[in-house]
Steps between C-alpha positions, in 0.01 A plus 500: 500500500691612240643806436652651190561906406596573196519876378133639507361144602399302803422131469419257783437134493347350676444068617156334513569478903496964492217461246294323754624667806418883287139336415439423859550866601882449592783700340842406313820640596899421407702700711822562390801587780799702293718614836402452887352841448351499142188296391238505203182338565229456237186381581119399315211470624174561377258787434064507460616849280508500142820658480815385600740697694871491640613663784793475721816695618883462415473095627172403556250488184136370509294381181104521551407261199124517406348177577269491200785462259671260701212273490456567148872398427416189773279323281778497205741340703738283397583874286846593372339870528411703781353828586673840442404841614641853378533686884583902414812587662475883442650705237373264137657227671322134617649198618369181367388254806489135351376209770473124366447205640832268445369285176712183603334510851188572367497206290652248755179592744226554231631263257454563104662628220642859575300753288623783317 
């Protein structure tokens, strides 16, 4: 997986090889070592809930991504888009969670013409 943070947003992406392992009940994570002592983990894994939601501490964040949307967004693949969700933050604030599926990888396991 993926990571990128950029101001108020959150994107992972994600290969075909996490998309199947999140689909069979698995979870994602890229862990990311800064010092010996200092580490940020982000991890996905999937939710029956309608909502989304992100928890975590200082280093260790979890994404519950609904399942429905996923295999929604599934059945579009090979997609150049993915799925976004607005999570509240607190005071008028929400940070914008993007996950996609890597397009290239998408389209050298499903074949096809990438769609827009």
């Amino acid at each position: 997986m993926k990571v990128q943070l950029q101001q108020q947003t959150l994107r992972l992406r994600i290969s075909e090889h996490e998309l199947a392992q999140l689909l069979a009940g698995g979870e994602v994570s890229n862990l990311t070592r800064i010092t010996p002592t200092v580490a940020y983990s982000f991890n996905l894994c999937l939710t029956k809930e309608v909502e989304p939601t992100l928890v975590g501490s200082s280093g260790c964040w979890w994404f519950h991504l609904p399942q429905r949307p996923l295999q929604d967004y599934v059945a579009t693949l090979p997609n150049r888009h993915g799925l976004e969700f607005p999570i509240n933050v607190g005071q008028n604030e929400t940070l914008q969670v993007e996950i996609e599926v890597d397009v290239r990888d998408s389209v050298r396991s499903r074949g096809g013409k990438k769609r827009d």
